[in-house]
DSSP file (Angstrom, degrees, kcal/mol; ACC not computed):
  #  RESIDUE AA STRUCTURE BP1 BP2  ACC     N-H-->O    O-->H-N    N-H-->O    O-->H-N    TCO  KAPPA ALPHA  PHI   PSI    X-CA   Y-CA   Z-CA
    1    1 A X     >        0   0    0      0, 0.0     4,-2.2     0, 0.0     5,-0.1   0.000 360.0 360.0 360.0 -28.6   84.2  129.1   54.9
    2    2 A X  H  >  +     0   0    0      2,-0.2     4,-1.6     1,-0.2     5,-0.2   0.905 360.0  55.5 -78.8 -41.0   86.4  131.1   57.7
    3    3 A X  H  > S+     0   0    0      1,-0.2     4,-1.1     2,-0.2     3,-0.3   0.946 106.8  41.3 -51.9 -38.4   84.1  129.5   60.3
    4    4 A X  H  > S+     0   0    0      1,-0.3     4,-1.4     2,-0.2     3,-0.5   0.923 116.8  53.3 -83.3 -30.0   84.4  126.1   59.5
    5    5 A X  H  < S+     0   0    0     -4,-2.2     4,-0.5     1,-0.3    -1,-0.3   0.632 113.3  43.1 -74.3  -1.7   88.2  126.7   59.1
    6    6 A X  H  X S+     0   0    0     -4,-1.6     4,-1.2    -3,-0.3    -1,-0.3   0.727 112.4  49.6-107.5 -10.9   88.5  128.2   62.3
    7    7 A X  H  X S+     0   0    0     -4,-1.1     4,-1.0    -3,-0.5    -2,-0.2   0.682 108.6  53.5 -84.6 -10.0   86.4  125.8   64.1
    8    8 A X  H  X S+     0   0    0     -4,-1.4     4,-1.2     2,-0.2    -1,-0.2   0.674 107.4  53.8-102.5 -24.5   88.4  123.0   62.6
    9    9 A X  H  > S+     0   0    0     -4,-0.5     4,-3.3     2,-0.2    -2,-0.2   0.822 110.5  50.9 -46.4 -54.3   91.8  124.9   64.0
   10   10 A X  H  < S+     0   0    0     -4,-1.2    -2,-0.2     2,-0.2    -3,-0.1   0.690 104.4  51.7 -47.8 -31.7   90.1  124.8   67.4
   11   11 A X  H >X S+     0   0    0     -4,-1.0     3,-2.8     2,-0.2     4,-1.2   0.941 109.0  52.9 -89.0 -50.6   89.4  121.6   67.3
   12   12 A X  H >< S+     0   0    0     -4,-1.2     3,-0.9     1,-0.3    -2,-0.2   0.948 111.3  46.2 -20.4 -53.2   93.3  120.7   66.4
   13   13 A X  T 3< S+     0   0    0     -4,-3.3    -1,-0.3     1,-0.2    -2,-0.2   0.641 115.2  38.9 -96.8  27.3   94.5  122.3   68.9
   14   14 A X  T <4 S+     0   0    0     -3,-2.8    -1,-0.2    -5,-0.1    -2,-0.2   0.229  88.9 130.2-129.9  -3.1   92.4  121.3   71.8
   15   15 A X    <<  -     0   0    0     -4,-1.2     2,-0.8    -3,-0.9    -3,-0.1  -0.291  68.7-116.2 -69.6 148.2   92.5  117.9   70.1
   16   16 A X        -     0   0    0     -2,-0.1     2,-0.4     0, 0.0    -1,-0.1  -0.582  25.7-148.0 -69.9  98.8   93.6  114.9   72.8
   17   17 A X        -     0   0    0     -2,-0.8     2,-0.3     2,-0.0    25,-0.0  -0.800  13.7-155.3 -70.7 130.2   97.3  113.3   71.5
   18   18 A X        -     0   0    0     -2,-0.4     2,-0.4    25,-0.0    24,-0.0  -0.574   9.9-140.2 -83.5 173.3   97.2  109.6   72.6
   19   19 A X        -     0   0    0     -2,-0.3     3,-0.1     0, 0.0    25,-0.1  -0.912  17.0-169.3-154.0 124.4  100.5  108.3   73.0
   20   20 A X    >   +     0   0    0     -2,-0.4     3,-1.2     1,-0.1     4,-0.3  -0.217  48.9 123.6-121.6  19.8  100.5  104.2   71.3
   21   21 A X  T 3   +     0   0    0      1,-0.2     3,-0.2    21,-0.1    -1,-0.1   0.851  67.4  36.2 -79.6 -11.8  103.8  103.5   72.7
   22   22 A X  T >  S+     0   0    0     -3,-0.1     3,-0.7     1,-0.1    -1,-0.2   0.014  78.3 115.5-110.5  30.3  103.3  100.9   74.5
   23   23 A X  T <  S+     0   0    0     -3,-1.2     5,-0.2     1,-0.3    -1,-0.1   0.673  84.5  47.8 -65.8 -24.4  100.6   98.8   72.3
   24   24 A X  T 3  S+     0   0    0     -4,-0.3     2,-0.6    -3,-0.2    -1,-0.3  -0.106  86.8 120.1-108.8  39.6  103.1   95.9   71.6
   25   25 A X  S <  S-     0   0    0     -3,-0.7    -3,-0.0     1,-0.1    -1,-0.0  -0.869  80.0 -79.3-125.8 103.0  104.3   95.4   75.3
   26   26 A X  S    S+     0   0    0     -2,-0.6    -1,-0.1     1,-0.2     3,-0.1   0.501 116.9  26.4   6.9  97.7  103.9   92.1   77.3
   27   27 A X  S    S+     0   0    0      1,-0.4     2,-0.3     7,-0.0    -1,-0.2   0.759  70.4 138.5 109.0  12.6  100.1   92.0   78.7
   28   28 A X        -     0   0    0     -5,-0.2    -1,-0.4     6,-0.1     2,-0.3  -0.870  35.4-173.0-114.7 122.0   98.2   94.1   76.1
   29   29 A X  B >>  -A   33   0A   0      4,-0.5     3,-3.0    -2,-0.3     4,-1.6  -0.966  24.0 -93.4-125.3 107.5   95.2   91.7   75.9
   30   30 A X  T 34 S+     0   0    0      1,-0.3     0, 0.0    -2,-0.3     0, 0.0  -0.338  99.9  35.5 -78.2-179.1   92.5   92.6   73.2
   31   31 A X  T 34 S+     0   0    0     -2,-0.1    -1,-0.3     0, 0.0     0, 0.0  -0.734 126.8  42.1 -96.2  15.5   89.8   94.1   72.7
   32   32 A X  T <4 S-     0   0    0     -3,-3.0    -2,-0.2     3,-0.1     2,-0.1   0.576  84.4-169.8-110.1  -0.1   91.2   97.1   75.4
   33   33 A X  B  <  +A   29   0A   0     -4,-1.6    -4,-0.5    -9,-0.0     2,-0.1  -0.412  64.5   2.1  70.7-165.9   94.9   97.1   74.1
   34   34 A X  S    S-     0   0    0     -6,-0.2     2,-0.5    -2,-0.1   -11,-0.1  -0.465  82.4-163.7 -46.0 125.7   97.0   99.0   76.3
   35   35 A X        +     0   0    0     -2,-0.1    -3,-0.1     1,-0.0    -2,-0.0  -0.889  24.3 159.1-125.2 142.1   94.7  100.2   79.2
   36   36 A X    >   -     0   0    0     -2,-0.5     3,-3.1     3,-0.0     5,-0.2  -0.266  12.3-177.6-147.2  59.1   95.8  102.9   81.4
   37   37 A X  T 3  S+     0   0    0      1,-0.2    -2,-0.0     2,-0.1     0, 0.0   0.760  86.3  43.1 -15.2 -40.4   92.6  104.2   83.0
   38   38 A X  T 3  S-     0   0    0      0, 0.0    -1,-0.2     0, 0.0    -3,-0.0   0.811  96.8-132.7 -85.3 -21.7   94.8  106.8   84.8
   39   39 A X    <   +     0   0    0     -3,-3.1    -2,-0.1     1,-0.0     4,-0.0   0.996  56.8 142.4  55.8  65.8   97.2  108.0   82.1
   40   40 A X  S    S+     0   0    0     -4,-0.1     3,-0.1     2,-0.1    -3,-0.1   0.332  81.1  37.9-102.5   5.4  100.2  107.7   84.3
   41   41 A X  S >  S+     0   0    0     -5,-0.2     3,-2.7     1,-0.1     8,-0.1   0.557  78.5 115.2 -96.1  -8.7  102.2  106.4   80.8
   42   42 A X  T 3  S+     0   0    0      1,-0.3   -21,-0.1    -6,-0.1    -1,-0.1   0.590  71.3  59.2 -84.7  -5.7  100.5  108.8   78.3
   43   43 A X  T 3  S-     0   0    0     -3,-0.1    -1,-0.3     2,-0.1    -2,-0.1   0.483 109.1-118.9 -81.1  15.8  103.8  110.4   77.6
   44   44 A X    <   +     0   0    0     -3,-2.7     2,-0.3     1,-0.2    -2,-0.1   0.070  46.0 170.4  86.7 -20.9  105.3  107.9   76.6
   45   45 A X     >  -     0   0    0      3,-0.1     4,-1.9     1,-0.1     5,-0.2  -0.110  14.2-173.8  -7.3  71.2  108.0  107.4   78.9
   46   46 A X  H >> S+     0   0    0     -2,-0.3     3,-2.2     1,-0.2     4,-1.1   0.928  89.3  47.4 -76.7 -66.0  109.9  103.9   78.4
   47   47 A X  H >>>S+     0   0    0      1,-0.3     4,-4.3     2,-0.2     3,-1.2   0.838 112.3  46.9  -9.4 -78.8  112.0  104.5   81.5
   48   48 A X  H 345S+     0   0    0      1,-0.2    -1,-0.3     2,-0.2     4,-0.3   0.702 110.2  49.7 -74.7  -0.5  109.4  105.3   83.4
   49   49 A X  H <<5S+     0   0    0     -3,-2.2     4,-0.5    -4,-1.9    -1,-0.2   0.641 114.3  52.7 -76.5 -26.1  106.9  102.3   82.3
   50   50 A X  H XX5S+     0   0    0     -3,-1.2     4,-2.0    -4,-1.1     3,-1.6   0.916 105.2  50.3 -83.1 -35.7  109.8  100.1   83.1
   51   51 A X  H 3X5S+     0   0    0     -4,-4.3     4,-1.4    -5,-0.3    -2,-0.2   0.851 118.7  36.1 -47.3 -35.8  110.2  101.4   86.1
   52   52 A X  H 3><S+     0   0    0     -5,-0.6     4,-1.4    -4,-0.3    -1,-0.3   0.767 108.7  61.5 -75.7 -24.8  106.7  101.0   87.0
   53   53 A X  H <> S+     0   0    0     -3,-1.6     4,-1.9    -4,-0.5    -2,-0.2   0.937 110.5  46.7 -87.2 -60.4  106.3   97.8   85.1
   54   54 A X  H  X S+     0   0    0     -4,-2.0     4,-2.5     1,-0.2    -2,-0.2   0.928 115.2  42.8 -52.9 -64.6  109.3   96.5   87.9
   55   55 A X  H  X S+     0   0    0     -4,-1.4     4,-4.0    -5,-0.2     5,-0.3   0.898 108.0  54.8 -40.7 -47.2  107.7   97.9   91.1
   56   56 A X  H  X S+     0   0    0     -4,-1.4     4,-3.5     3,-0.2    -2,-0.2   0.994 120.8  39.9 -46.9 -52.2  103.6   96.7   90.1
   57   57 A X  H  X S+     0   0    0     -4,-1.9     4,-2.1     2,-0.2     5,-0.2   0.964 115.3  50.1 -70.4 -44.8  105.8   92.7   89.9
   58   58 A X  H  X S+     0   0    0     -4,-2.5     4,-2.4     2,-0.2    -1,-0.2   0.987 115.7  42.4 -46.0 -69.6  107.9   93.9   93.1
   59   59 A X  H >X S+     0   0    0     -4,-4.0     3,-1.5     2,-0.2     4,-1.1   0.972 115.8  49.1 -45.8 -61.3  104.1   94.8   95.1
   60   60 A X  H >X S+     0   0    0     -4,-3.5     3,-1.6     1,-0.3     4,-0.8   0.888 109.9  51.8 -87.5 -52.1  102.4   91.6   93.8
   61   61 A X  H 3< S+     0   0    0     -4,-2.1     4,-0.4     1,-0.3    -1,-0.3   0.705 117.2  36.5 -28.3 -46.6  105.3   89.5   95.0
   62   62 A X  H <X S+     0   0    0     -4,-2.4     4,-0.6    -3,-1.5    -1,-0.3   0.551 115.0  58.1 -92.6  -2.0  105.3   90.8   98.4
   63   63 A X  H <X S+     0   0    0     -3,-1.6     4,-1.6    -4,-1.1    -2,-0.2   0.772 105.5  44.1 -68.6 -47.7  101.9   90.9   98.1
   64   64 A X  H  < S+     0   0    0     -4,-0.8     4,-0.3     1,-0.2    -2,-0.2   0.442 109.6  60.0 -97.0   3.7  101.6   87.1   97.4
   65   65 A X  H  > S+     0   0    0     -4,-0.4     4,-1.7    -5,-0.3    -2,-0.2   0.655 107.2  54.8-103.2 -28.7  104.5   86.2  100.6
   66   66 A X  H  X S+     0   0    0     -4,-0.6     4,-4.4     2,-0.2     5,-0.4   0.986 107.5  40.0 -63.1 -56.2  101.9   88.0  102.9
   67   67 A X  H  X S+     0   0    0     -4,-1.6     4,-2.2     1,-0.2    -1,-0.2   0.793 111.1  57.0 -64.3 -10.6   99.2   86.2  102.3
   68   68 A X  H >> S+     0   0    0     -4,-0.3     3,-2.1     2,-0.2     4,-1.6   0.995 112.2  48.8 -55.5 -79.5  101.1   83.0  102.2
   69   69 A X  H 3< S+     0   0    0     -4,-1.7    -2,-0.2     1,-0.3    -1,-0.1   0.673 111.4  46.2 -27.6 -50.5  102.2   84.1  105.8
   70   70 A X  H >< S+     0   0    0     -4,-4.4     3,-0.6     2,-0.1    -1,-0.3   0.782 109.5  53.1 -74.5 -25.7   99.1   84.8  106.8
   71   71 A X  H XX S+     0   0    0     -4,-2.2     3,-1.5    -3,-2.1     4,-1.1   0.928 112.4  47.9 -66.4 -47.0   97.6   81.4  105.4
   72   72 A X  H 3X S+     0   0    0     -4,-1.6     4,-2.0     1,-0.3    -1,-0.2   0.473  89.4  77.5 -74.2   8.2  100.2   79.3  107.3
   73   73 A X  H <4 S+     0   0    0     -3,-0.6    -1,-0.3     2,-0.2    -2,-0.1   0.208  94.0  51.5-131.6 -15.2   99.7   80.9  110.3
   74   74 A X  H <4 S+     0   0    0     -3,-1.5    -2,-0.2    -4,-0.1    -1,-0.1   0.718 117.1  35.2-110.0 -35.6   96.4   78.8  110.7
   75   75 A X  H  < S+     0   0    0     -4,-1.1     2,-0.4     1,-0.1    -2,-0.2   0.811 117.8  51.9 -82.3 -31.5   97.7   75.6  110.2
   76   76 A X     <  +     0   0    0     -4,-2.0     2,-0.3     2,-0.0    -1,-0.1  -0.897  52.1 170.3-115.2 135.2  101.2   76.0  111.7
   77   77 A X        -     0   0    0     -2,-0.4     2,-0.4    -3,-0.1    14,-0.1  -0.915  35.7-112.8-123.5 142.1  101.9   77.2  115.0
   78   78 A X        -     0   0    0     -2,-0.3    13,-0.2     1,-0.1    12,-0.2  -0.665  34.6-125.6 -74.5 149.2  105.8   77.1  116.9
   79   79 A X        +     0   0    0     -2,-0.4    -1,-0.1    11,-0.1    11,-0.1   0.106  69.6  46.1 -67.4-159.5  105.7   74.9  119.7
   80   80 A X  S    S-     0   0    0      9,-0.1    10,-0.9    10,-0.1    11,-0.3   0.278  93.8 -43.6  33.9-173.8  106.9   76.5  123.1
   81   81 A X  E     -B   89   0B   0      8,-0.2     8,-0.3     1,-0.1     3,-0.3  -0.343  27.8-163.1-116.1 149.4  106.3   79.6  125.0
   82   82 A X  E    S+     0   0B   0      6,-1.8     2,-0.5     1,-0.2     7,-0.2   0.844  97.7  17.5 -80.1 -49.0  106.2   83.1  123.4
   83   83 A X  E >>>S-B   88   0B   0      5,-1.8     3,-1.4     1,-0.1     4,-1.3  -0.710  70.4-177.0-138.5  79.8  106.7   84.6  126.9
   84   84 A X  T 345S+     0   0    0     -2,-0.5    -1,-0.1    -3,-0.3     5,-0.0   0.791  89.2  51.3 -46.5 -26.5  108.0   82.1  129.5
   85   85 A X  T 345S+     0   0    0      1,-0.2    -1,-0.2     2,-0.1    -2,-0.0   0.824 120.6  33.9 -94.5  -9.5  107.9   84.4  132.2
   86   86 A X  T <45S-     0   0    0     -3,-1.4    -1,-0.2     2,-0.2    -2,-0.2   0.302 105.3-128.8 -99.3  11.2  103.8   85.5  131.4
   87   87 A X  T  <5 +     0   0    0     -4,-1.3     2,-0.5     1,-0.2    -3,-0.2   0.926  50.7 162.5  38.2  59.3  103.4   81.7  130.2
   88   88 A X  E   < -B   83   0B   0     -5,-0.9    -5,-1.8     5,-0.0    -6,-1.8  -0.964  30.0-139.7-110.0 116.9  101.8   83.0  126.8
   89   89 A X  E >   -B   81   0B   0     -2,-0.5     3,-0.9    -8,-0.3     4,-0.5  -0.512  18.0-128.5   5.3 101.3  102.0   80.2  124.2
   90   90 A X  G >  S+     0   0    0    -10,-0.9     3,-1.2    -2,-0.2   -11,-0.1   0.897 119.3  50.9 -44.7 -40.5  102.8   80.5  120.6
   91   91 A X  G 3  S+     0   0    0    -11,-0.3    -1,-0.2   -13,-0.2     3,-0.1   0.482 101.3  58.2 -70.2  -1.3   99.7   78.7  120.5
   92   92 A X  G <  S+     0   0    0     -3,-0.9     2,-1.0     1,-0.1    -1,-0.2   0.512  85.9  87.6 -89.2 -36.4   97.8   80.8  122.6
   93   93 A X    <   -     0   0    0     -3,-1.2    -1,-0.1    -4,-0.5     6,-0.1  -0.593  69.2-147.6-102.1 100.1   98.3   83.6  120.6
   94   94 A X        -     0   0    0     -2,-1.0     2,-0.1     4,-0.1     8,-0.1   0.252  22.1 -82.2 -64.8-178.3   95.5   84.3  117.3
   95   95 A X  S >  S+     0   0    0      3,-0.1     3,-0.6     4,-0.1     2,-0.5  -0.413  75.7   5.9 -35.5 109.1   95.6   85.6  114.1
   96   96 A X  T 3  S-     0   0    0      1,-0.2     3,-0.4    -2,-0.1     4,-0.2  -0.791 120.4 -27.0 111.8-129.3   95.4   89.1  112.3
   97   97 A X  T >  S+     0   0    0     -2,-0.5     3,-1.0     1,-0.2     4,-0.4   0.648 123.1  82.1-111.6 -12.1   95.4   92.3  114.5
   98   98 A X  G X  S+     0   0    0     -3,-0.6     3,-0.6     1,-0.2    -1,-0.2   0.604  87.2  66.5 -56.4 -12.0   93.7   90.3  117.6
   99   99 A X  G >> S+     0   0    0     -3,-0.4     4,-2.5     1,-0.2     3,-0.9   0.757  77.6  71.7 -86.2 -36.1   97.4   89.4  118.1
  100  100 A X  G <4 S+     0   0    0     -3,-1.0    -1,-0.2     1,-0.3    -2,-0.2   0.674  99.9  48.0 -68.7 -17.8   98.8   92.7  119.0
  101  101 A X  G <4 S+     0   0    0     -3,-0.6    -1,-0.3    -4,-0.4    -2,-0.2   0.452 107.2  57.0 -93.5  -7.2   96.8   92.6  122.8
  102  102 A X  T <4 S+     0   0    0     -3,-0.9     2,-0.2    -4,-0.2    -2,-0.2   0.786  90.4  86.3-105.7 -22.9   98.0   89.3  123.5
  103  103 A X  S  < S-     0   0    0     -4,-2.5     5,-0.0     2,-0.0   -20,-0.0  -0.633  84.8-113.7 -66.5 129.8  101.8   90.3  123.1
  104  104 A X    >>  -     0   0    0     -2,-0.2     4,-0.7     1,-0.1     3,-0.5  -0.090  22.9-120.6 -18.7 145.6  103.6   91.6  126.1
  105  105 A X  H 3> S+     0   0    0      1,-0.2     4,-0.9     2,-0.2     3,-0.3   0.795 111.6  67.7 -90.9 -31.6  104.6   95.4  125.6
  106  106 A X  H 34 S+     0   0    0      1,-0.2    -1,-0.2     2,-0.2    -2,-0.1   0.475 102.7  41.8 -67.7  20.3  108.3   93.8  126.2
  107  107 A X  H X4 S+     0   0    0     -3,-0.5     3,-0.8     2,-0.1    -1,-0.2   0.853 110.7  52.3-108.6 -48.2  108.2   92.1  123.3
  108  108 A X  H 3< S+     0   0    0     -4,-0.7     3,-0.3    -3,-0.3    -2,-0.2   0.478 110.1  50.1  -4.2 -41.6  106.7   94.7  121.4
  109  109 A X  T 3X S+     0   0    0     -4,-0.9     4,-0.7     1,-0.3    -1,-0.2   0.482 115.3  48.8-119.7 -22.2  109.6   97.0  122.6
  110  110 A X  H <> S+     0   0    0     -3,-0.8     4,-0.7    -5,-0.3    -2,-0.3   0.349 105.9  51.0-106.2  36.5  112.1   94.2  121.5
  111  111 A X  H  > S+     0   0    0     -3,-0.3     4,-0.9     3,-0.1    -2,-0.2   0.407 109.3  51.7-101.9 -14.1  111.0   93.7  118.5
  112  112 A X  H  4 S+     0   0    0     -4,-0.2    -3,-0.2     3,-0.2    -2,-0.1   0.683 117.8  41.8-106.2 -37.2  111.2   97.6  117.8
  113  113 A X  H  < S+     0   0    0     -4,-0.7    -3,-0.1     2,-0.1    -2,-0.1   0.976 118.9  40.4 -79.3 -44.1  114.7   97.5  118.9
  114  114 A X  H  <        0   0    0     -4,-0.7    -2,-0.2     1,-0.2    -3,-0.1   0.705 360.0 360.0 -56.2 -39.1  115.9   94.3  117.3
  115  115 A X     <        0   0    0     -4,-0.9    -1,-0.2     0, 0.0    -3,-0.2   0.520 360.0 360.0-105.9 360.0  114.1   94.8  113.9
């Protein structure tokens, strides 16, 4: 009888608290309920879940204005010269990280001072 009551103490206190505070919270989709693979909520925090809750919407936003950027960027081009005095195009110049050799390093060096 002392065994089982002392393994059944053991198991108490080594037992996992889950934390359900945030079961009823905008998004919790069944059958996984509140998902948080990582346990960066499992203490319950409301502060810090909104706080998190505000940054994820913050990321995806700027997230979904990149790719926008980058999507128009194939159809629309500005007319006239990026660099009148190397006669570089706006049209001239492609997409993505191929872009960064076709800019001038003075552009590059005002763009690092201006912005």
């Amino acid at each position: 009888l002392v065994v089982v009551l002392g393994a059944a103490v053991l198991r108490a206190r080594h037992a996992k608290t889950t934390t359900k505070a945030f079961e009823n919270e905008l998004g919790v989709q069944p059958p996984l309920g509140f998902w948080d693979p990582a346990g960066l909520s499992s203490d319950g925090d409301a502060r810090e879940f909104y706080r998190r809750r505000v940054v994820e919407i913050k990321h995806g936003r700027v997230s979904m204005l990149a790719c926008t950027g980058y999507i128009v960027q194939e159809f629309f081009r500005f007319p006239g010269f990026l660099s009148p005095s190397s006669e570089i195009k706006f049209t001239d110049v492609p997409n993505g990280l191929a872009a960064a050799t076709k800019v001038p390093a003075v552009g590059w060096f005002q763009y690092t001072v201006f912005c």
